[in-house]
C-alpha positions in Angstrom: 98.7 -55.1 -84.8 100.4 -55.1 -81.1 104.2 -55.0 -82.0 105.6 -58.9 -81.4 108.1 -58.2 -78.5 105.4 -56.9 -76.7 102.7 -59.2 -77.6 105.3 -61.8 -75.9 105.6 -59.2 -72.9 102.3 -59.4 -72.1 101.5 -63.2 -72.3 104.6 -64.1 -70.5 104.0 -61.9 -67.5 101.5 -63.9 -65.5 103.9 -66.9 -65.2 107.2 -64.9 -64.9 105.1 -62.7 -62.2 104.2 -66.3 -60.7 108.2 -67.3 -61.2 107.5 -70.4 -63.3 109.7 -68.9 -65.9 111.8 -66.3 -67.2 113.9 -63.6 -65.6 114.0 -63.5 -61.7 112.6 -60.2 -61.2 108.8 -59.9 -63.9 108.9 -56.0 -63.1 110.7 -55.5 -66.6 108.7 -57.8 -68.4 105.4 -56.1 -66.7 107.3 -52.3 -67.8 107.9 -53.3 -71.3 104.2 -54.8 -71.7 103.2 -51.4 -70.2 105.1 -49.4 -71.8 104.7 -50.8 -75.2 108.8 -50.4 -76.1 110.3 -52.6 -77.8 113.8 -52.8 -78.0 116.9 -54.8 -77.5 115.9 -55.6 -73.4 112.9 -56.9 -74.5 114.4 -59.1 -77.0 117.3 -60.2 -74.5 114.2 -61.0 -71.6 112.1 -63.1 -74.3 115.3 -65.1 -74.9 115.5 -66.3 -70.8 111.7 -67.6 -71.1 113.6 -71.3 -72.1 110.2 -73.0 -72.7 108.6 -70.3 -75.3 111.9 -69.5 -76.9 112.8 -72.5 -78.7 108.9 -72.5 -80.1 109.1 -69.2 -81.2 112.6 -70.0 -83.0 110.9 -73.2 -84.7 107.9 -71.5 -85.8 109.8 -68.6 -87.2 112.2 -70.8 -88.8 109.6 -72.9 -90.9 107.9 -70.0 -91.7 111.3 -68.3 -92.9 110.7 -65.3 -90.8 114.4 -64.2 -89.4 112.9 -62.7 -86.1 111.7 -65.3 -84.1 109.5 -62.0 -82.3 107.7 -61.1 -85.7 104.3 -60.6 -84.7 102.8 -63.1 -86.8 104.8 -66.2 -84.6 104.3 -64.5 -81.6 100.6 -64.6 -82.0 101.0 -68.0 -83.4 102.4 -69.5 -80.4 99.8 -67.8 -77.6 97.0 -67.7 -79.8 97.3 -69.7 -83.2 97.3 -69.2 -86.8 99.3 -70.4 -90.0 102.8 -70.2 -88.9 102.1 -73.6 -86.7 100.8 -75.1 -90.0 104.1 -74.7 -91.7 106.0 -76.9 -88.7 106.1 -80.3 -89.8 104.6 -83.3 -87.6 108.6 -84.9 -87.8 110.1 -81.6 -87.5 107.8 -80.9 -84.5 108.5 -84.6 -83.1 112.7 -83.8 -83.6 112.2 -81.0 -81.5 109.9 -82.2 -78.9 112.9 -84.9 -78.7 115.7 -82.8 -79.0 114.4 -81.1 -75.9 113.0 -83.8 -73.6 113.7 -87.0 -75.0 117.0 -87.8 -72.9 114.8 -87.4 -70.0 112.1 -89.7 -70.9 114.6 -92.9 -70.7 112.1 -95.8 -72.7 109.2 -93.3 -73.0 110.6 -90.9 -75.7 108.7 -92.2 -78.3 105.4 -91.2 -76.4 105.9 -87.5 -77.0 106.9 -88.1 -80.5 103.7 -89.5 -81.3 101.3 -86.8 -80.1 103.3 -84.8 -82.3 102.7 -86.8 -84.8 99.1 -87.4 -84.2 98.3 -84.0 -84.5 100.5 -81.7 -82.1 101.5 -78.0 -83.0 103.7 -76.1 -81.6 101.2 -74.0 -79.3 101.3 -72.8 -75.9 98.3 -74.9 -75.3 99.6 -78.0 -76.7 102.9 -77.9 -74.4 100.5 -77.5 -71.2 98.3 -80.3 -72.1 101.2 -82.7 -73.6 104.9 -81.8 -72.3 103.7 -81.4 -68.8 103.0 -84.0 -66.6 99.3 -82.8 -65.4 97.2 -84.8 -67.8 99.0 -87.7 -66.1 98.6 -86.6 -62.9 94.8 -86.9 -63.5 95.0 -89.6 -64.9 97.2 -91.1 -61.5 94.2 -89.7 -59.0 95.8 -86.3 -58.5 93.0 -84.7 -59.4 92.3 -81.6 -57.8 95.6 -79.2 -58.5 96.6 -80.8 -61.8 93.2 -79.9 -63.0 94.2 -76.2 -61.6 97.2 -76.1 -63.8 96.0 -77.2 -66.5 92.9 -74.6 -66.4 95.1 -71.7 -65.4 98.1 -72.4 -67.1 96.6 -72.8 -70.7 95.5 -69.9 -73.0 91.6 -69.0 -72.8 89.4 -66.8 -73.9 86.7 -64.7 -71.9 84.5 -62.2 -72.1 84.7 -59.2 -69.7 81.6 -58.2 -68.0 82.6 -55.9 -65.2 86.1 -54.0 -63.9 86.4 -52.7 -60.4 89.7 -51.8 -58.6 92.0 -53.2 -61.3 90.5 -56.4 -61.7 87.6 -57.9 -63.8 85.0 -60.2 -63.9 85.2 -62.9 -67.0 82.8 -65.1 -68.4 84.8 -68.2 -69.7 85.0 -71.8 -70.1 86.8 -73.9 -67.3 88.6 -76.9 -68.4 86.8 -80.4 -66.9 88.1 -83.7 -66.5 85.5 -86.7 -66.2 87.8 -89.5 -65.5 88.9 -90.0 -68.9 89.6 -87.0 -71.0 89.6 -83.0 -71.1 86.7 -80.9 -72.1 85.1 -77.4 -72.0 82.3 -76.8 -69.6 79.5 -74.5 -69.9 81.2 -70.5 -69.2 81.2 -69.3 -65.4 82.4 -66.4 -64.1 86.0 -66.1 -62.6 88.2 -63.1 -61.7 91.1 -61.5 -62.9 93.3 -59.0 -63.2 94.2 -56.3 -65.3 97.4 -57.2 -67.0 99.7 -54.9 -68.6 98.4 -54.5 -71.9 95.5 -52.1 -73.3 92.8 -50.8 -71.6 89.3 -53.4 -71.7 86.2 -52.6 -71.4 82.8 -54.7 -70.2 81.9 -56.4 -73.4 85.4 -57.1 -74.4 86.9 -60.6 -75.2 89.6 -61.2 -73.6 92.9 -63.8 -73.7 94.2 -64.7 -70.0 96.8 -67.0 -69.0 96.9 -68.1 -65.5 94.7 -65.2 -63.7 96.0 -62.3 -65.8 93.8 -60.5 -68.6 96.2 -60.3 -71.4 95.2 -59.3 -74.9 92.0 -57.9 -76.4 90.6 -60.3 -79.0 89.0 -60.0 -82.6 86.1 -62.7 -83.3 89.1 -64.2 -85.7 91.0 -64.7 -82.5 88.7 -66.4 -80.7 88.3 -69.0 -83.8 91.8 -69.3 -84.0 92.1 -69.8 -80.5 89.2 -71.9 -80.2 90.2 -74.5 -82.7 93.4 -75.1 -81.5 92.2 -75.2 -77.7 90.0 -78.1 -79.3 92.6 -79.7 -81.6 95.7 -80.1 -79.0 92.7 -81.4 -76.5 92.0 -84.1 -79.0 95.8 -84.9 -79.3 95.8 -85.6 -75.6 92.6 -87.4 -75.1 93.7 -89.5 -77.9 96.7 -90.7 -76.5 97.0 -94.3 -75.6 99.3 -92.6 -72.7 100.9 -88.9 -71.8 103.7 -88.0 -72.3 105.9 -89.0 -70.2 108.4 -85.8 -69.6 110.2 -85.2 -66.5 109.6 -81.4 -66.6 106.7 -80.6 -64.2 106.0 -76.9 -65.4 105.0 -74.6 -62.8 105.8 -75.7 -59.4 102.8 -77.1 -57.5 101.9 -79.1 -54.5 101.1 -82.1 -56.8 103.3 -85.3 -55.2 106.2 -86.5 -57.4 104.7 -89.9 -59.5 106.8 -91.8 -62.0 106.6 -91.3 -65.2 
């Protein structure tokens, strides 16, 4: 098993490399995911990501792990597994309101309840719920929220070619017919080779935003699979998003209020 620092290394490189989040310059993050060192600076980087952090430190904590980099929450938070299980829907709810719920004025409650109705404290669930972009849609900004959403999630793919340090990937885009999300028939797309282990055509892959990440086991994919599905459902659900002011990575969506 991929050592927890640097499982967090590699996921939180595409956005970092992006500047969405995390330390100013991503060339550390990239070395240590490279490298496969763990250490001190890696711990000290993971800290400045302020919207995996306090996850990490939740899951950990309700799973009575002291390091909130142990593997097993790391791969919790990017990919899923029983760590998020052990997070209670009201403890989940206090922190989603801890966090955002000054900002959200009469709202609050909103987040709360997708929490409540389901939420866990995912990568995948903060896309589709903290951010604003399932709103967006939902407001007529179709086009670009739809390309956050996609890119900014976790997914799964399999490889099917690799020339000049990128790769072809055959994997499911994320659709939005007026009224919900849902998975559409696998295409390919391109990406590149992050700073992880070597892949191979035939490999299954995790990316997050156009990055190749992590090799994946079939258990992977099922884990990541059913919470893709479950924090999808939370959404759709909804009467209403969530109405947080924080707009996640920086876009040329217009400003609409929440």
């Amino acid at each position: 098993m991929t050592r927890g620092p640097v499982l967090f290394a590699r996921f939180a490189f595409p956005p970092n490399a992006l500047g969405y989040c995390g330390p100013d310059d991503s060339t550390e993050v990239r070395d240590y995911g490279a490298a496969g060192i763990a250490d001190r600076g890696l711990t000290e980087l993971a800290e400045r990501f302020c919207g995996a952090w306090p996850y990490l430190r939740l899951i950990a904590a309700a799973s009575r792990i002291g390091d909130p980099l142990d593997a097993r929450v790391v791969r919790a938070y990017w990919i899923g597994g029983p760590p998020l299980e052990r997070v209670g829907p009201r403890v989940l709810a206090a922190h989603l309101d801890d966090r955002f719920g000054s900002r959200t004025g009469s709202r609050r409650a909103d987040l709360a309840s997708l929490a409540l109705s389901g939420g866990r404290p995912h990568h995948n669930f903060h896309v589709f719920a903290v951010y604003p972009w399932v709103g967006l849609l939902r407001a007529g900004f179709g086009e670009e929220a739809l390309r956050v959403l996609d890119r900014c999630r976790i997914r799964w793919g399999r490889v099917m070619s690799i020339e000049a340090g990128t790769a072809t990937v055959l994997s499911r885009p994320l659709l939005w017919d007026g009224h919900g999300l849902s998975l559409g028939d696998p295409r390919p797309e391109t990406a590149r080779l992050g700073p992880g282990p070597a892949v191979r055509p035939g490999d299954v892959v995790a990316l997050h935003w156009d990055w190749i990440c992590h090799r994946l086991t079939f258990q992977d994919v099922a884990t990541l699979r059913h919470y893709t599905a479950s924090q999808l459902a939370v959404v759709n659900d909804a009467e209403r998003p969530a109405p947080t002011l924080d707009r996640g990575p920086r876009s040329r969506v217009p400003r609409v209020r929440s």
